[in-house]
MARTOR-299408 format. One line per field, with one value per atom (N, C-alpha, C): atom name; x, y, z. Coordinates in steps of 0.05 Angstrom, whole numbers, plus 5000, padded with zeros to 4 digits. Each point is the difference from the previous one (the first is absolute). Layout:
BEGIN
atome	(CA:...)
x	(X:...)
y	(Y:...)
z	(Z:...)
//
This chain:
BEGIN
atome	(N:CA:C:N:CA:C:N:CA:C:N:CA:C:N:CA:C:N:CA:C:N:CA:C:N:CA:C:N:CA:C:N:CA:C:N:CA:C:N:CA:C:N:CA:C:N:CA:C:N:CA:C:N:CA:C:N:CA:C:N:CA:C:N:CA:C:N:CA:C:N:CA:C:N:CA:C:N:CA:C:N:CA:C:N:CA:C:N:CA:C:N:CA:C:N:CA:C:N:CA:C:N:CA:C:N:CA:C:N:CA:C:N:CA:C:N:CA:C:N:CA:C:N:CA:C:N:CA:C:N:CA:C:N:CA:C:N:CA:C:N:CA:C:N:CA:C:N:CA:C:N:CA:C:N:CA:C:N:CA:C:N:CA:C:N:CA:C:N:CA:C:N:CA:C:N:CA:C:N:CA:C:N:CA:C:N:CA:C:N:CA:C:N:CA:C:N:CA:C:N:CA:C:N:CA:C:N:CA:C:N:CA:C:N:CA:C:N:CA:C:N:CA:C:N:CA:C:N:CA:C:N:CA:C:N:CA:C:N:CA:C:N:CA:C:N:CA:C:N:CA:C:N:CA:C:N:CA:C:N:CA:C:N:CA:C:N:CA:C:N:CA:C:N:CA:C:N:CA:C:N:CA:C:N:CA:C:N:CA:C:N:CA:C:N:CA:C:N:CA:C:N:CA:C:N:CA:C:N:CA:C:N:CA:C:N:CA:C:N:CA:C:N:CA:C:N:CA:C:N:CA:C:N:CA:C:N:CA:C:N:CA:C:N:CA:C:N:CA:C:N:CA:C:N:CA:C:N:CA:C:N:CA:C:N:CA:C:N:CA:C:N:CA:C:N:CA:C:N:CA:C:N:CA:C:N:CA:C:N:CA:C:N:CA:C:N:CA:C:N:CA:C:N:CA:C:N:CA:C:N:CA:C:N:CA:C:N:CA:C:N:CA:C:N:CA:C:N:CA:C:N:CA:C:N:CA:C:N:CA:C:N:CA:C:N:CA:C:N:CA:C:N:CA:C:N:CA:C:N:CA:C:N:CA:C:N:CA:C:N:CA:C:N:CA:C:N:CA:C:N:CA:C:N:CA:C:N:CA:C:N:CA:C:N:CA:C:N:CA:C:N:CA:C:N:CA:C:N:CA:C:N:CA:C:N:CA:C:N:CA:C:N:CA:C:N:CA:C:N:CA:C:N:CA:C:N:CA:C:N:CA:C:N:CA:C:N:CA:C:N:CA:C:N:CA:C:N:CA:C:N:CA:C:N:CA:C:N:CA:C:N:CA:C:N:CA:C:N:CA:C:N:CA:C:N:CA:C:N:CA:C:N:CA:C:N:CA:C:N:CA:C:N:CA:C:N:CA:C:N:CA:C:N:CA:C:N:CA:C:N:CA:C:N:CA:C:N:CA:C:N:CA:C:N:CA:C:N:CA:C:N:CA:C:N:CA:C:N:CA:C:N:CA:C:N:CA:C:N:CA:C:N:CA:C:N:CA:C:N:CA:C:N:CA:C:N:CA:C:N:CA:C:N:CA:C:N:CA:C:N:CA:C:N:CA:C:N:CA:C:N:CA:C:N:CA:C:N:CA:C:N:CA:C:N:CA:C:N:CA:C:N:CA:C:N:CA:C:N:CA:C:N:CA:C:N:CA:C:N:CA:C:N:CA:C:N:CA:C:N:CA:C:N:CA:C:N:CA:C)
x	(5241:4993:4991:4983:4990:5033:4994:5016:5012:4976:5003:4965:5011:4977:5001:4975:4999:4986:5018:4982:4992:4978:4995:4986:4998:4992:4974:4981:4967:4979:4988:4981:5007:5004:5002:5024:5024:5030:4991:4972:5006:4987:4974:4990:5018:5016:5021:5019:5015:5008:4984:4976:4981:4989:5004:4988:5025:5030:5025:5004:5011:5011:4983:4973:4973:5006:5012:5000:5019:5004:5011:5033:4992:5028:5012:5002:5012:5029:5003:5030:5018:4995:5003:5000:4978:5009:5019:5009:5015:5029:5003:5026:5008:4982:5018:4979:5009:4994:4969:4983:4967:5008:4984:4995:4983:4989:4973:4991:4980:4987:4961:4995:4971:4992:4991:4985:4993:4992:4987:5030:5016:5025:5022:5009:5016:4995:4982:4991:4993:5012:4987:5003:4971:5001:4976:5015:4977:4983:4980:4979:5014:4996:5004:5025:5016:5032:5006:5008:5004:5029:5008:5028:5017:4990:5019:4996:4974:5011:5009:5002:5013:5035:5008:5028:5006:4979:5000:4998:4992:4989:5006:5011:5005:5018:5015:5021:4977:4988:4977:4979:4990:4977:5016:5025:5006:5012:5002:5013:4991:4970:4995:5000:5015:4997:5037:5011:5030:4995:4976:5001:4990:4980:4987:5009:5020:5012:5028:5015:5020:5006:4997:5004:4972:5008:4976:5013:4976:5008:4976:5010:4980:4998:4971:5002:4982:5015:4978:5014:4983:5008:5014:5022:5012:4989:4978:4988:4975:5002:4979:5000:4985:5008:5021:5018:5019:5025:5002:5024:5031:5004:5036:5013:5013:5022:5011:5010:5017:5000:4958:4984:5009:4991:5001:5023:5024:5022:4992:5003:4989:4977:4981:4981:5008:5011:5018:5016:5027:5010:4998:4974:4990:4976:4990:4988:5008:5029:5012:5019:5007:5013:4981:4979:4979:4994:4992:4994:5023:5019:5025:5012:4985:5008:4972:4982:4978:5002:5018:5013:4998:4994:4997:5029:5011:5030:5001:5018:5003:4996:5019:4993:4965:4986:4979:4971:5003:4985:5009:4979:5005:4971:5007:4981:5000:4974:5000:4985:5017:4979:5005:4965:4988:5003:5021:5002:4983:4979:4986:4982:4983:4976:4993:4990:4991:4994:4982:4989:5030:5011:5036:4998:4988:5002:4973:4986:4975:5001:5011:5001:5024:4991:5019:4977:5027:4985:4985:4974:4993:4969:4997:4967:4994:5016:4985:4990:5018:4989:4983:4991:4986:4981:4997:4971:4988:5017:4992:4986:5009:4989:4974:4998:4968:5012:5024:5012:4998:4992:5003:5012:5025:5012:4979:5011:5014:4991:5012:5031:5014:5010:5025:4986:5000:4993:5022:5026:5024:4990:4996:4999:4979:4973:4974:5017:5010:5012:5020:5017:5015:4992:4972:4982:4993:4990:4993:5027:5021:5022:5009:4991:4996:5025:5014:5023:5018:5013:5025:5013:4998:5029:5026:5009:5022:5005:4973:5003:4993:5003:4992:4970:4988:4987:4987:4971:4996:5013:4999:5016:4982:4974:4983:4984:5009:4988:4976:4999:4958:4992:5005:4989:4991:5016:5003:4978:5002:4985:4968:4997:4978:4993:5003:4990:4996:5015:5000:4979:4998:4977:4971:4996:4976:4993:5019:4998:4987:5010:4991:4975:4990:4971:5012:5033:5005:5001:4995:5007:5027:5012:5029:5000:4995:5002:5031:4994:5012:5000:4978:4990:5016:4994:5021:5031:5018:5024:4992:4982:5000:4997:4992:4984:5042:5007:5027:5018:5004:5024:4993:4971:4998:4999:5006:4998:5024:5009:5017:5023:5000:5012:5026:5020:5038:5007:5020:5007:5024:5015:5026:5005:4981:4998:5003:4990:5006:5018:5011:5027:5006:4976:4994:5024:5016:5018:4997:4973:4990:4985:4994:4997:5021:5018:5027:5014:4995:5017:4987:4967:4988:5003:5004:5000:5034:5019:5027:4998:4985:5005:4985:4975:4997:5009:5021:5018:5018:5007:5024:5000:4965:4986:4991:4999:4975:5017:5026:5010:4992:4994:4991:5016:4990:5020:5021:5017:5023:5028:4982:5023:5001:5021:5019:4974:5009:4972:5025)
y	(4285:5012:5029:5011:5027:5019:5023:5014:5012:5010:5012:5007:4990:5000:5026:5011:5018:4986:5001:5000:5032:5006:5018:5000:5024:4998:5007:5026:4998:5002:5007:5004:5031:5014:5024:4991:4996:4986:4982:4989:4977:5015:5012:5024:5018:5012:5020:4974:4984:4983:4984:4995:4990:5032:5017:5018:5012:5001:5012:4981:4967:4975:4992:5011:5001:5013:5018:5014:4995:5003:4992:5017:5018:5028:4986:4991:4997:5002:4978:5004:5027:5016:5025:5020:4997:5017:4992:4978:4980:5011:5002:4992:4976:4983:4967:4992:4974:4982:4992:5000:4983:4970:4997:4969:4995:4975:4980:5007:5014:5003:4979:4989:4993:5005:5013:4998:4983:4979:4977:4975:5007:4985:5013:5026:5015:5017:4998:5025:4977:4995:4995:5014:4999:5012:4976:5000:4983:5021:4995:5026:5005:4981:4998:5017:4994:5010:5027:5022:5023:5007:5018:5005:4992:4996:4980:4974:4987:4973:4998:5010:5008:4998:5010:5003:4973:4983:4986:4974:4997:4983:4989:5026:4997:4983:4992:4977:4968:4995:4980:5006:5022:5008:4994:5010:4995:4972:4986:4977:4978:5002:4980:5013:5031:5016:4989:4988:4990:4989:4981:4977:5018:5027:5011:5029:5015:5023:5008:5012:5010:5005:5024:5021:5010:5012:5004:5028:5016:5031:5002:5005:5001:5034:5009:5031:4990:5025:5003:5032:5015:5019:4998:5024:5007:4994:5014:5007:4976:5001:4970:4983:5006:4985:4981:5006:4982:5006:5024:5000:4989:4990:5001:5018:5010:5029:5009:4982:5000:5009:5008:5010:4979:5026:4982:4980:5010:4978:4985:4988:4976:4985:5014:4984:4979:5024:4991:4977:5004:4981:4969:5005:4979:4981:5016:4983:4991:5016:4989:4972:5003:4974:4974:5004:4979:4985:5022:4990:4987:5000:4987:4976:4998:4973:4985:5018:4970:4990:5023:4990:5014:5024:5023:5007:5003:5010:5030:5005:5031:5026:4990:5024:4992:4982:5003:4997:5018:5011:5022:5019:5026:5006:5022:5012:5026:5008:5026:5008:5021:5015:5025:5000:5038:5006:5028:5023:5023:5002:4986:4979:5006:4975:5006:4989:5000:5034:5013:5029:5012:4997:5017:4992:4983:4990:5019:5007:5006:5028:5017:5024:5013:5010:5018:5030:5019:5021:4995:4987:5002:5003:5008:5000:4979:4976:4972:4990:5008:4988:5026:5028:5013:4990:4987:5002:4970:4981:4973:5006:5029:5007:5014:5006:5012:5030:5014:5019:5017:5037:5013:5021:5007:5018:5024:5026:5005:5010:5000:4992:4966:5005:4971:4989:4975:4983:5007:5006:5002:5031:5009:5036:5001:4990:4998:4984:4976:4990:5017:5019:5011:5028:5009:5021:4980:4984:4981:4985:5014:4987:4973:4980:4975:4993:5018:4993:5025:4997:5027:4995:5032:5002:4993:4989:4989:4970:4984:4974:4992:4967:4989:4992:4990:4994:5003:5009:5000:4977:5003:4998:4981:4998:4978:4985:4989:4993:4982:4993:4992:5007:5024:5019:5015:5012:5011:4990:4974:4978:5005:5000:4998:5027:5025:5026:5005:4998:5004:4985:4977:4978:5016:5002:5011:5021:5027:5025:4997:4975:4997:4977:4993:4980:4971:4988:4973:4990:4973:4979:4993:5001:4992:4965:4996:4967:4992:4971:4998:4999:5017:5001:5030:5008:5034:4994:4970:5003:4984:4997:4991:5008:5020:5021:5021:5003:5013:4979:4984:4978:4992:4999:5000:5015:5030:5029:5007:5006:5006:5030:4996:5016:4996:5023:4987:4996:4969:4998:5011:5011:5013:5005:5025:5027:4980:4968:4982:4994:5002:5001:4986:4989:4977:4979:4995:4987:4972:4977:4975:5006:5022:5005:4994:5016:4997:4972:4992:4969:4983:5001:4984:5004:5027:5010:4997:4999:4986:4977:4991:4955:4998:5011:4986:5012:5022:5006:4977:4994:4983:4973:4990:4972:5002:5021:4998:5030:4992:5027:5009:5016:5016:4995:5004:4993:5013:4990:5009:5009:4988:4998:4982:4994:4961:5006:4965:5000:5004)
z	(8163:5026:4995:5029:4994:4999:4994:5004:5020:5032:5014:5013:5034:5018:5016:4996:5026:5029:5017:5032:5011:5003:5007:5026:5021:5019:5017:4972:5008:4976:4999:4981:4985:5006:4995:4978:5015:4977:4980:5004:4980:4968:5010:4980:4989:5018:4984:4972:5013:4985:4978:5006:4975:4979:5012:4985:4986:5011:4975:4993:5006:4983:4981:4994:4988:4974:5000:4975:4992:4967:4981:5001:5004:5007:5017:5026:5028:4995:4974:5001:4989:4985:4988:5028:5018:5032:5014:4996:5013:4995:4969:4987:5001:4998:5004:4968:4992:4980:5011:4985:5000:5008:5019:5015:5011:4990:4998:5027:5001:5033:5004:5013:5000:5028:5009:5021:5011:4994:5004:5019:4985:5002:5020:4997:5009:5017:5017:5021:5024:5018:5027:5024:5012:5021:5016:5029:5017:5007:5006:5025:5018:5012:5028:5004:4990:4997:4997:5017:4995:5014:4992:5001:5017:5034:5012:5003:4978:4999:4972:4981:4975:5011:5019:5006:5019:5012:5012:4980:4980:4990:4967:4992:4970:4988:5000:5001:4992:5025:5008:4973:4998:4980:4970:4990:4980:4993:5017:5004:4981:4986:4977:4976:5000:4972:4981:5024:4992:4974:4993:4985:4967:5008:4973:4999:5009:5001:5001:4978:5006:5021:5001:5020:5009:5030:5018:5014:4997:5017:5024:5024:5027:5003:5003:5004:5023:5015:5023:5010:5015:5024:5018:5006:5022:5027:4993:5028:5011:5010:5018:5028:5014:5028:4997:5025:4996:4990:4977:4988:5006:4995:5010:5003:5021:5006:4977:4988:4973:4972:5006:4978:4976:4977:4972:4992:5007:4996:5014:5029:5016:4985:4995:4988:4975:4989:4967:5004:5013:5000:5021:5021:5012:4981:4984:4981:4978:4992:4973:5003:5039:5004:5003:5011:5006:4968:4982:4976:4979:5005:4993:5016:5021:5012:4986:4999:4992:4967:4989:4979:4974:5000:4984:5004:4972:4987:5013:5015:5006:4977:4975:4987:4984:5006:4983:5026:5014:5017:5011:5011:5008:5023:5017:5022:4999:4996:4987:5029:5015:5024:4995:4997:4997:5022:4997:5034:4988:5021:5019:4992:4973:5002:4970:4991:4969:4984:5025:4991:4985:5019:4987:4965:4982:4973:4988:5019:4984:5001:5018:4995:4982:4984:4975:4993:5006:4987:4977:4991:4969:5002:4984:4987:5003:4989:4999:5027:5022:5034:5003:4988:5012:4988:4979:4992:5013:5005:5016:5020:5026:5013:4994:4987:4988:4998:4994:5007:4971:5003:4966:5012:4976:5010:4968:5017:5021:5025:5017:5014:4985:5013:4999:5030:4989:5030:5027:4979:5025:5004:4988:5017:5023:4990:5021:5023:5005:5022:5015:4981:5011:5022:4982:5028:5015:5001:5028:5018:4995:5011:4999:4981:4996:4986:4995:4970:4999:5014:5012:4973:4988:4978:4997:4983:5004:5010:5002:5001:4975:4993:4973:5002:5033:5002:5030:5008:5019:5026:5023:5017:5010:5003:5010:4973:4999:4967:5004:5022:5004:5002:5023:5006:4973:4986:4975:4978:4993:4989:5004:5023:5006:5004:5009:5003:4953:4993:4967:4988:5013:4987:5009:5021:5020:4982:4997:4982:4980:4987:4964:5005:5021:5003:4985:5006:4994:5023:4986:5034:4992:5030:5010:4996:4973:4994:4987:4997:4978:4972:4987:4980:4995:5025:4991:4993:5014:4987:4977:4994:4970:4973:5007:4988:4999:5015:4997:4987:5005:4993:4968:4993:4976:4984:5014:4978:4977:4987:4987:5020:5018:5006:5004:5006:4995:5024:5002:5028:5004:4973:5017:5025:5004:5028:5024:5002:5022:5005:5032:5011:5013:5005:5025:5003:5011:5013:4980:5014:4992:4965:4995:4969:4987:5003:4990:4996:5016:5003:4984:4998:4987:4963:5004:4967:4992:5016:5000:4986:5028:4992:4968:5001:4975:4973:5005:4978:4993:5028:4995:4994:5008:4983:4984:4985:4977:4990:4987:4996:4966:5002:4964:4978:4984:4972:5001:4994:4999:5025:5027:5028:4999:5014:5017:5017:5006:5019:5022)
//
């Protein structure tokens, strides 16, 4: 069997994820053990399907991966018409129960929700996302945002991050594609500085499935 499925929730997620599970390093950013990734095998996403039928639906969507996949991780966004009151936990644990009745082992599935939406993964103070943006210091991409009030001191990360996204892309003459998170997710840049809530959990779980030489799994 594969090792491990991603359900993902748009195009933009699926590029970021084809462009870091792509490179040979992933696991070394990770801290977890190297595991068999193919694109071809381990990445689904419907079209049609975006984050609240992703929360509506995922269970149903992974439901013939039972037979060729370990384990299965669902990412999608916080934020999306519809949300549940309950935010990211509600989401979390309303899809972790659905997908365990259709018969996915609790500990070998997981729901990874980005607060707020994917941008929260792509912004890091670095050269590597300034230069994705078409961005030369100097300045620092964060200092120029910070005269435009875009990026108040003392945060990790601007406060409207599409907003943000897109005013930085515009600056540097990129398009707000998905070729731009691809172009970042494939850079060599360090994910430590990411704090993201649904980062964390995801770089958790697959410590703890794919744990490195020398930890218990």
């Amino acid at each position: 069997m594969r090792p491990l499925v991603f359900h993902l929730a748009d195009g933009q997620m699926e590029a970021s994820f084809l462009a870091f599970f792509g490179q040979s390093g992933f696991a070394h950013k990770l801290g977890c053990a190297p595991f068999d990734f193919d694109p071809e095998e381990d990445i689904l996403r419907v079209p049609e399907h975006k984050d609240p039928q992703v929360f509506g639906w995922a269970h149903e969507n992974l439901r013939p991966f039972l037979r060729s996949h370990e384990r299965a991780v669902v990412v999608l966004d916080r934020q999306f018409p519809g949300t549940p009151p309950g935010g990211a936990e509600e989401i979390r644990q309303t899809i972790k129960r659905r997908l365990v009745r259709a018969g996915w082992r609790e500990d070998r599935c997981e729901i990874v929700v980005i607060q707020p939406m994917l941008e929260a993964w792509l912004w890091t103070d670095s050269p590597h996302v300034e230069a994705a943006l078409g961005h030369r210091r100097p300045p620092s991409l964060r200092s120029k945002m910070q005269q435009q009030g875009l990026w108040p001191e003392g945060l990790d990360k601007p406060p409207d991050l599409k907003g943000a996204t897109a005013t930085a892309a515009a600056w540097g003459g990129i398009v707000c594609d998905a070729a731009l998170f691809t172009t970042v997710f494939a850079s060599p840049r360090s994910l430590s500085g990411c704090k993201e809530p649904g980062f964390l959990l995801l770089r958790d779980t697959l410590r703890r499935w794919f744990p490195p030489e020398g930890a218990q799994a």
